[in-house]
GUZAPA-553947 format. One record per atom (N, C-alpha, C, O, CB): residue in one letter; atom name; x, y, z. Coordinates in Angstrom, 2 decimals, padded with zeros to 5 digits. Glycine has a CB too. Layout:
<recs>
- a	CA	X	Y	Z
...
</recs>
This chain:
<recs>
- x	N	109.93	011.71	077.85
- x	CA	110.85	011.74	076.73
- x	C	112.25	011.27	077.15
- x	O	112.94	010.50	076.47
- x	CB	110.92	013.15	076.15
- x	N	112.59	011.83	078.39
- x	CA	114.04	010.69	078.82
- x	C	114.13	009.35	078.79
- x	O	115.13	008.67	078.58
- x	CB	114.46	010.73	080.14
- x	N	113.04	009.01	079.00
- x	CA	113.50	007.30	079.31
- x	C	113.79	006.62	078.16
- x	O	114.10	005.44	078.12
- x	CB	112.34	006.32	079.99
- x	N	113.64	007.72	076.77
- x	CA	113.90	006.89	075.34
- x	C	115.32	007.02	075.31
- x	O	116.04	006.10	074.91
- x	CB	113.15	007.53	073.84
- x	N	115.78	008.13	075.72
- x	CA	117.46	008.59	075.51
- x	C	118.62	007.57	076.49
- x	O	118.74	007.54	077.71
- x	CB	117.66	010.51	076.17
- x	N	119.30	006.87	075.54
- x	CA	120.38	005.84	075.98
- x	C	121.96	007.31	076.31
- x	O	122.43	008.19	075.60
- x	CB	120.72	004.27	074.18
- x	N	122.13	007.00	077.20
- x	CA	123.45	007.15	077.60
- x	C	124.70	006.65	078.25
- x	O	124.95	006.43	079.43
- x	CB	123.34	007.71	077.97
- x	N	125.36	006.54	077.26
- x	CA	127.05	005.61	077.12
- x	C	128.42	006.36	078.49
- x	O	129.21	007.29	078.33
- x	CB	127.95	006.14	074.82
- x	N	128.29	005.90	079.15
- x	CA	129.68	006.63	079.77
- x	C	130.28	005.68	080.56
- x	O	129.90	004.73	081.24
- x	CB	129.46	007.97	080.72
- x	N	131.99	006.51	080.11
- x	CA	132.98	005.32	081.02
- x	C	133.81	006.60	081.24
- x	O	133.76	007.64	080.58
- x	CB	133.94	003.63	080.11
- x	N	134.66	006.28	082.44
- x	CA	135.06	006.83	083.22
- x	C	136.46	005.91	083.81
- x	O	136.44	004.71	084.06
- x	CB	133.93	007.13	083.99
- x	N	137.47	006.69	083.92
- x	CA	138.61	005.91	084.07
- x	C	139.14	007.17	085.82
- x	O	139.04	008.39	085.81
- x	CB	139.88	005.89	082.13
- x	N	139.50	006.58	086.67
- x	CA	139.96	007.11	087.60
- x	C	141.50	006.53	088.40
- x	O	141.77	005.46	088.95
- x	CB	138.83	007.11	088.33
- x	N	142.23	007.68	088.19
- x	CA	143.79	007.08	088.62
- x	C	144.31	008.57	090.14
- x	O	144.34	009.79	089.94
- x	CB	145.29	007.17	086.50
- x	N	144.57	007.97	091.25
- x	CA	145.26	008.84	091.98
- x	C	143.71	009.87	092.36
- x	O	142.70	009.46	092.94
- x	CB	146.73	009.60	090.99
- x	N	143.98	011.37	091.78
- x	CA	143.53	012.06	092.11
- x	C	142.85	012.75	090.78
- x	O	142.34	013.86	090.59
- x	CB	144.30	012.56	092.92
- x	N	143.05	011.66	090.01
- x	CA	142.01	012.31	088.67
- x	C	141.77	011.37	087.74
- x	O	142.31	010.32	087.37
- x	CB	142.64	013.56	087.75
- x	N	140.30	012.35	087.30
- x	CA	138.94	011.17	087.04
- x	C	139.34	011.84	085.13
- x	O	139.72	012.98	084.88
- x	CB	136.54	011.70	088.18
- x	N	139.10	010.78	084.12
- x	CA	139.00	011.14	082.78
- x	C	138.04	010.18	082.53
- x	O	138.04	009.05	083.01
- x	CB	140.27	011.12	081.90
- x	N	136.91	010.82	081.47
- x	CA	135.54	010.55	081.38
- x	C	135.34	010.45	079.65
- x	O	136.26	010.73	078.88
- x	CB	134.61	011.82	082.22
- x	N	133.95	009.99	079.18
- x	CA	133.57	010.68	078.27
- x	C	132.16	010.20	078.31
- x	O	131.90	009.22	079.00
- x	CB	134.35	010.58	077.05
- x	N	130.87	011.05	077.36
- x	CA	129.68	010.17	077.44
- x	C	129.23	010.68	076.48
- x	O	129.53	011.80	076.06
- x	CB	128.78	010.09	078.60
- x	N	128.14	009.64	075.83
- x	CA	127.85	009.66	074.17
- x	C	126.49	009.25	074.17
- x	O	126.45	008.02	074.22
- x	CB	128.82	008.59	073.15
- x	N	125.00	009.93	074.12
- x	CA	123.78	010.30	073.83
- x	C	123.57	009.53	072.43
- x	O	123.86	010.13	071.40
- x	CB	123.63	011.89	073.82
- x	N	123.09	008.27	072.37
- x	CA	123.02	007.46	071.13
- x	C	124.14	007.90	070.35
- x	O	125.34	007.87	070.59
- x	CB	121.68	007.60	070.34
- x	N	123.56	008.28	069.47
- x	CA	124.46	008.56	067.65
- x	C	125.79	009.13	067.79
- x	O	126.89	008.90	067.29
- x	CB	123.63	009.89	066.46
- x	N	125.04	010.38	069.10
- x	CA	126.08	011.91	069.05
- x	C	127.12	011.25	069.24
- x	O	127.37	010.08	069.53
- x	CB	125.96	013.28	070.25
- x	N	127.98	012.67	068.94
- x	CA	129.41	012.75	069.34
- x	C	129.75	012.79	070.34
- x	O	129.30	013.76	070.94
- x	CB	130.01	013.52	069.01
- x	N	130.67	011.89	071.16
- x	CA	130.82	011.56	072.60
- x	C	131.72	012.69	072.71
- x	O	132.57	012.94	071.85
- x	CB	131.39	010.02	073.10
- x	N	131.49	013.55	074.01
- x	CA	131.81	014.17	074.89
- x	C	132.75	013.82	076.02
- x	O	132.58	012.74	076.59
- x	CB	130.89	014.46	075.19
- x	N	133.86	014.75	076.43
- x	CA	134.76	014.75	077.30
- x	C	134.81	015.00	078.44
- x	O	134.43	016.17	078.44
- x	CB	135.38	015.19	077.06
- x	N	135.00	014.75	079.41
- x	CA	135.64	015.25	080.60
- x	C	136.29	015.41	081.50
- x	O	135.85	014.48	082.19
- x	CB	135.49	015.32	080.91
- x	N	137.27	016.00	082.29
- x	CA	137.90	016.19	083.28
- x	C	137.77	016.53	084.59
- x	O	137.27	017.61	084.91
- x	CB	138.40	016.67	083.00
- x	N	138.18	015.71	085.42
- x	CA	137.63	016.10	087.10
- x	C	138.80	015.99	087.87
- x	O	139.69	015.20	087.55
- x	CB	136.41	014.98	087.88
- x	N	138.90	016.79	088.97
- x	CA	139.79	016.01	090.01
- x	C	138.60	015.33	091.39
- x	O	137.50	015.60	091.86
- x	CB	141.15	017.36	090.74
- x	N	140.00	014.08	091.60
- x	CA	139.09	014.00	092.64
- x	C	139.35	014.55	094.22
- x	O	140.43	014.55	094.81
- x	CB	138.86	012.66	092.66
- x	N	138.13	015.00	094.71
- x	CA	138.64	015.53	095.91
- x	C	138.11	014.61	097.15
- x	O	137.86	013.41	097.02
- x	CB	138.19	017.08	096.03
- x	N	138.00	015.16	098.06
- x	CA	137.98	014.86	099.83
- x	C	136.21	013.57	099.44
- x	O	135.14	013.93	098.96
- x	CB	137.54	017.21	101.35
- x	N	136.58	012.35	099.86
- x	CA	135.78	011.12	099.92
- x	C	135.69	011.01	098.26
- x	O	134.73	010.53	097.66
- x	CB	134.18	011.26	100.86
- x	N	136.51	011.39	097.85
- x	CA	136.11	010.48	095.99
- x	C	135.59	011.04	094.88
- x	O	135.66	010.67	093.71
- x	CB	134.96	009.35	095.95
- x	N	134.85	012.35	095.58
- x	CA	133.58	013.37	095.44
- x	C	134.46	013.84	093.80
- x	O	135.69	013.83	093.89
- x	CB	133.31	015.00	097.11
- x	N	134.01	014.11	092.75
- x	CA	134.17	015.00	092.05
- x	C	133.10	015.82	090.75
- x	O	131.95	015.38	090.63
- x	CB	135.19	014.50	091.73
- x	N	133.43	016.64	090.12
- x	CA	133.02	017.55	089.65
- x	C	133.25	018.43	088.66
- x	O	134.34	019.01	088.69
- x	CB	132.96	017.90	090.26
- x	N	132.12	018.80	087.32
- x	CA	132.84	019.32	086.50
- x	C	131.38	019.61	085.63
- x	O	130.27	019.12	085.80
- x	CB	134.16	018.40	085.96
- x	N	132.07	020.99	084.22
- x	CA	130.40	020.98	083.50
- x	C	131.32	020.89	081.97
- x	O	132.34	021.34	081.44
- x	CB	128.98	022.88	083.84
- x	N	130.54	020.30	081.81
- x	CA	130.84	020.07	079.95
- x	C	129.69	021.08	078.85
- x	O	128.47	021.23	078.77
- x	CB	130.39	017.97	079.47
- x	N	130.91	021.61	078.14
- x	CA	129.78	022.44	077.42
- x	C	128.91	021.45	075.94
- x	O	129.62	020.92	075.09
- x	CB	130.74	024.05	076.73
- x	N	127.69	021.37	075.89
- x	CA	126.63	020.72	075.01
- x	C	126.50	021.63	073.83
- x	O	125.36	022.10	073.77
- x	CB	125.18	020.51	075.77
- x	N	127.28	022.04	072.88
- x	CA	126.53	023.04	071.97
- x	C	125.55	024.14	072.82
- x	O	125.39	024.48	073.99
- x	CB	125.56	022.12	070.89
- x	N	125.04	024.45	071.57
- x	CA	123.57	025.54	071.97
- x	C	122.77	024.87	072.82
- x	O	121.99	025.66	073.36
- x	CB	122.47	025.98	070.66
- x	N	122.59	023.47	073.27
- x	CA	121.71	022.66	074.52
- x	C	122.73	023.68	076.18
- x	O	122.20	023.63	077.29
- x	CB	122.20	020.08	074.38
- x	N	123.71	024.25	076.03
- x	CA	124.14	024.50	076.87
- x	C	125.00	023.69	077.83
- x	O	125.30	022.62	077.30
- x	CB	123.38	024.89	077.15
- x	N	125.55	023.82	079.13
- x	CA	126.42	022.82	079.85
- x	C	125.61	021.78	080.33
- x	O	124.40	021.99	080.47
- x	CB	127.20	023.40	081.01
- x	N	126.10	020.69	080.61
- x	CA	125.62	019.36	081.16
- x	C	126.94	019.86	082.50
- x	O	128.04	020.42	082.44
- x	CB	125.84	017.53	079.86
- x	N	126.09	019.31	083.61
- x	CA	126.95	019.05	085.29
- x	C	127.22	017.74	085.03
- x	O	126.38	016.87	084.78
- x	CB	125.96	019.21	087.01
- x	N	128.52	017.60	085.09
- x	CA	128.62	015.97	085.72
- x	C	129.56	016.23	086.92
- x	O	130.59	016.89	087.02
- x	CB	129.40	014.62	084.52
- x	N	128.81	015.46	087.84
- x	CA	128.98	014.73	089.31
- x	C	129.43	013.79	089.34
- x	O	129.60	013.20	088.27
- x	CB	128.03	014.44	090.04
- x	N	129.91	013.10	090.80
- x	CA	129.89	011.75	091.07
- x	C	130.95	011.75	092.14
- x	O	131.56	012.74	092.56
- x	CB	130.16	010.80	089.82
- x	N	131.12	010.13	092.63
- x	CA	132.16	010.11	093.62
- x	C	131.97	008.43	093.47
- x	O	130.97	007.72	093.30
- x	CB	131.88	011.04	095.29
- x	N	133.85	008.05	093.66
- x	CA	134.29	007.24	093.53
- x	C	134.89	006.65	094.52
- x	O	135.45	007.59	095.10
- x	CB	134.73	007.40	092.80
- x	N	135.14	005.68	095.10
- x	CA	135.90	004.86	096.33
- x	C	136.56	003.49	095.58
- x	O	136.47	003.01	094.45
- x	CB	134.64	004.32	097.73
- x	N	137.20	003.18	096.72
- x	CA	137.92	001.57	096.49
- x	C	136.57	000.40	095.99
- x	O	136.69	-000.61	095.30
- x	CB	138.75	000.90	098.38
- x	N	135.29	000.99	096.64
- x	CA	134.23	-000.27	096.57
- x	C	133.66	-000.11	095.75
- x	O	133.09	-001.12	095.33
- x	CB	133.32	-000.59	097.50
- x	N	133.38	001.32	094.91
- x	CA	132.36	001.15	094.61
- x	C	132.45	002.83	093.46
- x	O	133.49	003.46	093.30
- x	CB	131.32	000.85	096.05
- x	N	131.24	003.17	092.91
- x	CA	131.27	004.45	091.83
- x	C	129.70	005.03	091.68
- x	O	128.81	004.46	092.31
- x	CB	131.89	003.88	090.11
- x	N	129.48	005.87	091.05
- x	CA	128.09	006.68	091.08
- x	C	128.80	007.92	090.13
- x	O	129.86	008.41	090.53
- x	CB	127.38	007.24	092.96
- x	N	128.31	008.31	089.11
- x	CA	128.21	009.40	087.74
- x	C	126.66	009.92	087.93
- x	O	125.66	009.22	088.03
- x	CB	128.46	008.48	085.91
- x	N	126.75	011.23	087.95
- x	CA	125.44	011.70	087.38
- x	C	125.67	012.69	086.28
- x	O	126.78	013.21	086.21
- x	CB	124.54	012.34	088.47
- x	N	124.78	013.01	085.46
- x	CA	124.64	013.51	083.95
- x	C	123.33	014.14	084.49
- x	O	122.29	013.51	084.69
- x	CB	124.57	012.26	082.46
- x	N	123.58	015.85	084.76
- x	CA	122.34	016.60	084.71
- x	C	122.09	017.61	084.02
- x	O	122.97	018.45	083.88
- x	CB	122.03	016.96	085.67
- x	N	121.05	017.74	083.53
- x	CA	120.68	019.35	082.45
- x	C	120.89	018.97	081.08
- x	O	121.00	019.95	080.34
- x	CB	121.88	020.91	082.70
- x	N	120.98	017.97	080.56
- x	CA	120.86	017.19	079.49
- x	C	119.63	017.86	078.66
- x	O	118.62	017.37	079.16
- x	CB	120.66	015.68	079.93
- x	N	119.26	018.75	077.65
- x	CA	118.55	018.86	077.27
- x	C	118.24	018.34	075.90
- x	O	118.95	018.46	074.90
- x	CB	118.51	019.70	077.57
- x	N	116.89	017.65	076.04
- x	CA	116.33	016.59	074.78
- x	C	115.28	018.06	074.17
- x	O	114.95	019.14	074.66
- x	CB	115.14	014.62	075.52
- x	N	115.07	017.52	073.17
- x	CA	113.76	018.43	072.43
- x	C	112.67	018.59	073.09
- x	O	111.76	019.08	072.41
- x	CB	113.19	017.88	071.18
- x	N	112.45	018.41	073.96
- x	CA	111.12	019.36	074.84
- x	C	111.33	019.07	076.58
- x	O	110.60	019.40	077.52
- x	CB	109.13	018.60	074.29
- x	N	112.57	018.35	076.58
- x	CA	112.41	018.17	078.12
- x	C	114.55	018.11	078.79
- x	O	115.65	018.04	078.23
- x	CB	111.18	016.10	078.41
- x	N	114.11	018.19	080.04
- x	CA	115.88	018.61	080.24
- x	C	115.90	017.10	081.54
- x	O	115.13	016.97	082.50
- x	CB	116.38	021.01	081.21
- x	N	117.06	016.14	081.11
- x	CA	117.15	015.15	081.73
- x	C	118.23	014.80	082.40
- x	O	119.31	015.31	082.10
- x	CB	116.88	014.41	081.11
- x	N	118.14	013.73	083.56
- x	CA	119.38	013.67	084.36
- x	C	119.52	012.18	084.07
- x	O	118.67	011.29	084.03
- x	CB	119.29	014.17	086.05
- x	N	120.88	012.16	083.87
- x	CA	121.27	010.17	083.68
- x	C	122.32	009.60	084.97
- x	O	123.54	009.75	085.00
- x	CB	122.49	009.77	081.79
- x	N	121.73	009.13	085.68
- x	CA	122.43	008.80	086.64
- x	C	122.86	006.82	086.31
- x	O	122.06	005.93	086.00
- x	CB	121.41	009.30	088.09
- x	N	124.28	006.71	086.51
- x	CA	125.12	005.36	086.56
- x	C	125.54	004.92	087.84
- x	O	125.76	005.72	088.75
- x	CB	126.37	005.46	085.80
- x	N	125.67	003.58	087.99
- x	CA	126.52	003.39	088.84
- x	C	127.71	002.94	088.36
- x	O	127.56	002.36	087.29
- x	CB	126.09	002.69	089.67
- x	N	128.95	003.00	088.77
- x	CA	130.16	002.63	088.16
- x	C	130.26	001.19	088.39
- x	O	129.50	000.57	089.14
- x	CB	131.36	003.40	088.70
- x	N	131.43	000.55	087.55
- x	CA	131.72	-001.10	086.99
- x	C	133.19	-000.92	087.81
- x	O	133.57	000.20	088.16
- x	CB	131.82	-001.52	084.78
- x	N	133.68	-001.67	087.98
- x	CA	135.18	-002.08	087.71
- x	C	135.16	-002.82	086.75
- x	O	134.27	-003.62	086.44
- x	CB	135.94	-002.75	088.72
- x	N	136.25	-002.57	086.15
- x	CA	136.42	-003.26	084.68
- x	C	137.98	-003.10	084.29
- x	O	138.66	-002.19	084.75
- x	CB	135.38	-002.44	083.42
- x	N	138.53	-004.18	083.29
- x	CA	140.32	-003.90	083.11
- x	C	140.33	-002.17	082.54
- x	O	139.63	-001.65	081.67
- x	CB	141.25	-005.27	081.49
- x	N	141.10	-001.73	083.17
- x	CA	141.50	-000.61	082.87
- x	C	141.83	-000.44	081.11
- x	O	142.49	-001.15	080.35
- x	CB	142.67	-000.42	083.82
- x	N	141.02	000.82	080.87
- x	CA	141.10	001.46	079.00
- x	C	141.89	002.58	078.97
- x	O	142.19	003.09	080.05
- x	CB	139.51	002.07	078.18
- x	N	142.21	002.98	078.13
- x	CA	142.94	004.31	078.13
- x	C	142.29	005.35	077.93
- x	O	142.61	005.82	076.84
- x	CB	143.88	004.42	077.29
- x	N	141.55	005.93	078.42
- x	CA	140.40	007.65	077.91
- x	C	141.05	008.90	077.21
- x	O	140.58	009.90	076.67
- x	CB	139.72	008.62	079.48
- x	N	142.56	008.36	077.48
- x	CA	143.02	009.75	077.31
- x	C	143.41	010.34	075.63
- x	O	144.12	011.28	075.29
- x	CB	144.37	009.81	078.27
- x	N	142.86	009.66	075.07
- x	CA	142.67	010.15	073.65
- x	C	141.55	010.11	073.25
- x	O	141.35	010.04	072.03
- x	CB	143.31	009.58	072.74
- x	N	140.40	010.14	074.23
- x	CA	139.13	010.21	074.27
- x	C	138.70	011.56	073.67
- x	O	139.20	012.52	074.26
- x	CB	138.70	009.98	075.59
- x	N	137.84	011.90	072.55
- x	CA	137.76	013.30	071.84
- x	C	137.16	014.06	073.06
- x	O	136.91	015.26	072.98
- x	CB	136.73	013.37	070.32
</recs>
């Protein structure tokens, strides 16, 4: 049942903090906040309604990016969405809902 579920996320990282959001087809895209700590590493749980928190992970460097999206729960099964990060011209997230 995961592999039908599309998931949208961008992620903007400045200094020592990461601003996020990610959007499950239709839904309403979701927020988040991280700092980043020691090698890029950061961390944080977003609350999902009654599906409960989603973990998002990841760690970022000068070369390169990695997001994971775990505990995602679909109607009969609980899924993890793992990205690798883009460089791309910088967006603004921070009026991201």
């Amino acid at each position: 049942m995961c592999s039908t579920f599309r998931m949208t996320v961008d992620v903007v990282a400045s200094d020592s903090k990461v601003i996020g959001r990610f959007r499950q087809g239709n839904r309403a895209p979701r927020r988040f906040d991280a700092v980043l700590g020691t090698y890029g590493a950061f961390a944080t749980t977003v609350e999902y309604g009654l599906n409960g928190p989603i973990w998002v992970t990841g760690r970022i460097d000068a070369n390169d990016g990695r997001v994971v999206l775990d505990n995602f729960k679909g109607q009969r099964c609980v899924c993890r969405f793992e990205a690798e990060l883009a460089r791309v011209p910088r967006r603004d997230l921070a009026a991201a809902p």
